[in-house]
N, C-alpha and C positions, 0 to 999 in steps of 0.2 A: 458555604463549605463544600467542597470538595467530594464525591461518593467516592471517588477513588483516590491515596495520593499514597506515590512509594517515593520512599527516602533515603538515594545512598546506597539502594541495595546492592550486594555483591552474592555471587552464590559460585561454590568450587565444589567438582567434584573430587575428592581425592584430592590431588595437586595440581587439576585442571579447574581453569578458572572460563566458566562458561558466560556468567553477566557480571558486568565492573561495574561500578556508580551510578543504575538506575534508579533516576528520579523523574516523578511525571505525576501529576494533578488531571483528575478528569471529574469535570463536571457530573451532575444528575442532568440523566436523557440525553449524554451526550453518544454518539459513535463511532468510536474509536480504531483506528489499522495499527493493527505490529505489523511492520511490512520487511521482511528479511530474507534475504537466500535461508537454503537449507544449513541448519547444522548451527544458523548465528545465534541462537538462545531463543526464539519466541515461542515455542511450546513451553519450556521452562520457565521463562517467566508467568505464559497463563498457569500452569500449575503451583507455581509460589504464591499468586495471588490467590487462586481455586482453597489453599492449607494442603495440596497432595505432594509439595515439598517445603523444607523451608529455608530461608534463606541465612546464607554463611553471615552477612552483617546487613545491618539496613532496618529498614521497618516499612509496614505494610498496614493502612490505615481504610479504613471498608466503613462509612458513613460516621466519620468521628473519630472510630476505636481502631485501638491497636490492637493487631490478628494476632501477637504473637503466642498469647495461652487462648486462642477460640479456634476448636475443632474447625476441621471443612465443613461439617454437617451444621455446623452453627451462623457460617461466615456471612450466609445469605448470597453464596455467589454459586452459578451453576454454571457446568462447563460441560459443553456438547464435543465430543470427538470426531471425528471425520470419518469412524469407522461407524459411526451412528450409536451402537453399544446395545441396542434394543434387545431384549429376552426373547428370544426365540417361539418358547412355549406358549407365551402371552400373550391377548391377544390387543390390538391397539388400543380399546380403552382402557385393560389393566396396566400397557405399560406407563400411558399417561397416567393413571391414580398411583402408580408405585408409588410415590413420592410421598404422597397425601396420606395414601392409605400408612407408612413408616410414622408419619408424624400424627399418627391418629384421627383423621378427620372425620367426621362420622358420614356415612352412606349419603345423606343430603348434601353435604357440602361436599362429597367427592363428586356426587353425582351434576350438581348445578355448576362446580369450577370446571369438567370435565365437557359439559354442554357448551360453555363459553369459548373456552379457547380452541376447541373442534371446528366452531362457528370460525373462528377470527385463521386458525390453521389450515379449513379446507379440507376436512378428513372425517367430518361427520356420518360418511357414509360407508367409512371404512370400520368401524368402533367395531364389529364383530373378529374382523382378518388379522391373520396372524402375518409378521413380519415377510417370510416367505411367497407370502399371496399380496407383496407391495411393491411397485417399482421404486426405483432409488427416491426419486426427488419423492415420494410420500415417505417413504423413512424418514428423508430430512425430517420433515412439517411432523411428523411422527416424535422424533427426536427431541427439534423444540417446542412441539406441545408441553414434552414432560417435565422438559427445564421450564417454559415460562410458567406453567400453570403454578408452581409453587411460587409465583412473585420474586423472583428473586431481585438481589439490590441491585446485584450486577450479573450480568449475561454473557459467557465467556465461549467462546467460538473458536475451534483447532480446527484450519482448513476444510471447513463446511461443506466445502463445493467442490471438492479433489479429485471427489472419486464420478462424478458427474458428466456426461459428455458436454459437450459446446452449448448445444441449444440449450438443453435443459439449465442448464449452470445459468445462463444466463436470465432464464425463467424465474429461478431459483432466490439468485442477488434481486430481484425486484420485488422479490415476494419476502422476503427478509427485509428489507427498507421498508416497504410497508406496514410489514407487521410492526416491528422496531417503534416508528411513528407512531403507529398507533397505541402501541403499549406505552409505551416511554420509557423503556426499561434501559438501563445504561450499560451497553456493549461493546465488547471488545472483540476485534477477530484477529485472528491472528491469518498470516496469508504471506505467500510469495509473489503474489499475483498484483503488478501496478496499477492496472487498471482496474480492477476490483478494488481494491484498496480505496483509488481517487473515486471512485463512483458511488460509496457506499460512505464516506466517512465526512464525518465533521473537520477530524484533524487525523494526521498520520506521525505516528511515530517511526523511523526506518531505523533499523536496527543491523549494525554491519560490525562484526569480528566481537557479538557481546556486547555493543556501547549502543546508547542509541546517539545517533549523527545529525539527526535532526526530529524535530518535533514541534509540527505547523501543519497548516491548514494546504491541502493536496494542491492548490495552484502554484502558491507559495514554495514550494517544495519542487515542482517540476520545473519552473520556469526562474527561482532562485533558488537554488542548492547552496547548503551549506558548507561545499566542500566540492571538489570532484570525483571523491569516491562517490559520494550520494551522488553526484549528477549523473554517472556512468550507469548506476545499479537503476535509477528509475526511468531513463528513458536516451537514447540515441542525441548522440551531440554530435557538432564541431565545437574545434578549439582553435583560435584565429589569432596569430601574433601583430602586436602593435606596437605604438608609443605610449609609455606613461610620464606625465608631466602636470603638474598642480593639477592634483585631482581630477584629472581626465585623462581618458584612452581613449585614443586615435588609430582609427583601422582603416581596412577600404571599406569598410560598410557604414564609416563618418565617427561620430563623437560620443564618447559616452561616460556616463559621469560616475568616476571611481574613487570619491572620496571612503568609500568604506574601506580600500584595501591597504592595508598597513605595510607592506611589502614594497618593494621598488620599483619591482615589472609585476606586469598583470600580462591576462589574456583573456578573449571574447568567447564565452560558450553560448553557441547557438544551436536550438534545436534542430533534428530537422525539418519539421513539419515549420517553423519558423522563419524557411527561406523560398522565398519567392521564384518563379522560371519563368521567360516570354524569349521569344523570338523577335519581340520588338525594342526597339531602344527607345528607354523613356530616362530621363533628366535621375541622375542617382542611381540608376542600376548600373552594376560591373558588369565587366563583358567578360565571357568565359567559355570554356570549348567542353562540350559534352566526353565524356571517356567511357561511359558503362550506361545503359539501361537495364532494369529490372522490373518488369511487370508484376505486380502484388492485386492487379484485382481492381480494389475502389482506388488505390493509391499506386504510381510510379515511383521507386525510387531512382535516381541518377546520380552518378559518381562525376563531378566537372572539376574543372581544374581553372582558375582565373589567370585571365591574359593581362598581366599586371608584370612586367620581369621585374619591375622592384620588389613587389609586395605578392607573388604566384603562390597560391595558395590549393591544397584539395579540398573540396568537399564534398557531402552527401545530402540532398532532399529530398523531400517529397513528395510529392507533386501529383493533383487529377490529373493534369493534361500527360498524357504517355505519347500523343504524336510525335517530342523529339527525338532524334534518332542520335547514336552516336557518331561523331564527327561534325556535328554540326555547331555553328557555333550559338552563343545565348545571351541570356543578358539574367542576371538573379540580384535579387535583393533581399535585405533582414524584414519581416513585416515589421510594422508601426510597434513602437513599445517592446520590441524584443529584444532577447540579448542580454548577460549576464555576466558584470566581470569578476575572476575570480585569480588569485594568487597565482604570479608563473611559476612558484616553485613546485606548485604540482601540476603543470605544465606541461614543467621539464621531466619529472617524473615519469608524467604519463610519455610523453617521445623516447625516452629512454628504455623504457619498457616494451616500445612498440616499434623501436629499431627507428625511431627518426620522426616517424609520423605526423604530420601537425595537425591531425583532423580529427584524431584520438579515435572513430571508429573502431 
């Protein structure tokens, strides 16, 4: 069974209609991403499930039962906000026992749940300091002390790591998989952020204009998108026109096999990180003339253009080596197993949008 499964839901505000037909099953102990631009509904829906709103149609099911007459306070689901939310006056072991102390636990059991999750939190030594006397990432550990120590069914997370710098965030997502693991408590976060999302989650759900557009496992998702709206929103692509013809698409970067496309033309979306650069000629590389470099650090990207006049195409990779220079010319290929084919009618869309484009950048 299921700890989590929503069914259908739809929620409007007024005459704005913010979530359309979400549905989604999540395992006990599983890890779950809302991964959405701003504004698509994914605080809203953790609030629908949290009971702090509720939804226009649908149903909302939290280990078996139907939420629709069980208070927030009963749901068994807690939800951390990204503003942390901590009591100021309090000092970090009362705000971890608030919870306890609400549902009456007596002094032994606040005091023993309270040892526990300090231990597994990392804030043992903080138990006297008031919020004020914490850097951020201990507010976090601070924050989800007070949600996990009450066991909750599910673990619900509004951009956790937002207010964060770099380093620490990244401290931060390690030390939440961790804990996570170690609890086993079944969590949801909600986030914009792709790479948090893929790094942290069992499965992603991506949530675009209110609907969720895809709902898989983060490889699955990057490297087959369900759509090219999803492809565009989680990571940087080409889009490469070809031949379709029994079940296969023909490009310059070879054969690939598109019996799933219902459509009559396809096209190739390749990542960029997906495409290969040398200066040498090897057996199946396209030869191509550099137009742009941009130095990023661990990674080049280049903008080339292929020396194909039937088939001359733009594109964009990625590349460690930053030695080539522009005007020179190259040689690139797809790596092993890449490569995605997907409907030309949104394609065509995407070029039409983009004044001509065929590289969809």
């Amino acid at each position: 069974m299921a700890e989590l499964c929503i069914e259908n839901v739809d929620k409007y505000f007024g005459k704005n209609q913010v979530l359309a037909d979400i549905s989604m099953n999540i395992g006990k102990g599983e890890f779950v991403s809302i991964l959405g631009p701003s504004g698509c509904g994914k605080t809203t829906l953790l609030k629908l499930i949290a009971g702090l709103e509720m939804p226009t149609n649908g149903s909302i099911y939290i280990g078996g039962k139907n939420c629709y007459n069980i208070p927030a306070r009963n749901r068994g689901a807690v939800i951390v906000f990204q503003d942390y939310g901590l009591f100021p006056h309090m000092t970090v072991r009362q705000n971890v026992e608030f919870g306890l102390e609400v549902r009456k636990a007596s002094r032994i059991e606040r005091a023993e749940k309270f040892s526990y999750i300090a231990e597994v939190m990392q804030i043992a030594d903080k138990a006297g300091n008031y919020p004020r006397e914490l850097s951020g990432g201990q507010k976090q550990r601070v924050a989800l002390a007070r949600a996990c120590v009450l066991e909750p069914n599910l673990l619900l997370l509004d951009e956790p790591f937002s207010n964060l710098d770099s380093g620490l965030k990244d401290v931060m997502r390690e030390f939440v998989l961790n804990m996570q693991r170690k609890l086993g408590i079944t969590t949801l976060l909600v986030t914009h952020d792709k790479e948090e999302a893929f790094m942290l989650s069992h499965r992603v759900a991506v949530i675009l204009d209110g609907r969720i557009r895809q709902f898989d496992q983060p490889q699955e998702i990057y490297c087959r998108p369900a759509s090219m709206q999803v492809a565009n929103f989680v990571g940087e692509a080409n889009y490469v026109e070809g031949n379709l013809s029994a079940g296969k698409f023909s490009c310059i970067f070879g054969n690939f096999d598109a019996n799933a496309i219902a459509s009559n033309e396809a096209c190739l979306m390749l990542r960029w990180d997906h495409l290969h650069i040398s200066r040498e000629k090897n057996e199946g590389w396209v030869p191509c003339s550099i137009l742009e470099k941009i130095f990023k650090g661990r990674t080049t990207t280049y903008r080339v253009i292929t020396n194909n006049s039937s088939a001359q195409c733009e594109l964009r990779l990625n590349s460690a080596d930053g030695s080539l220079l522009p005007g020179e010319n190259a040689y690139i290929k797809a790596a092993e197993g890449a490569g995605h084919i997907l409907p030309k009618a949104e394609f065509s869309a995407k070029k039409n949008h983009d004044g001509g484009k065929s590289n969809g950048y």
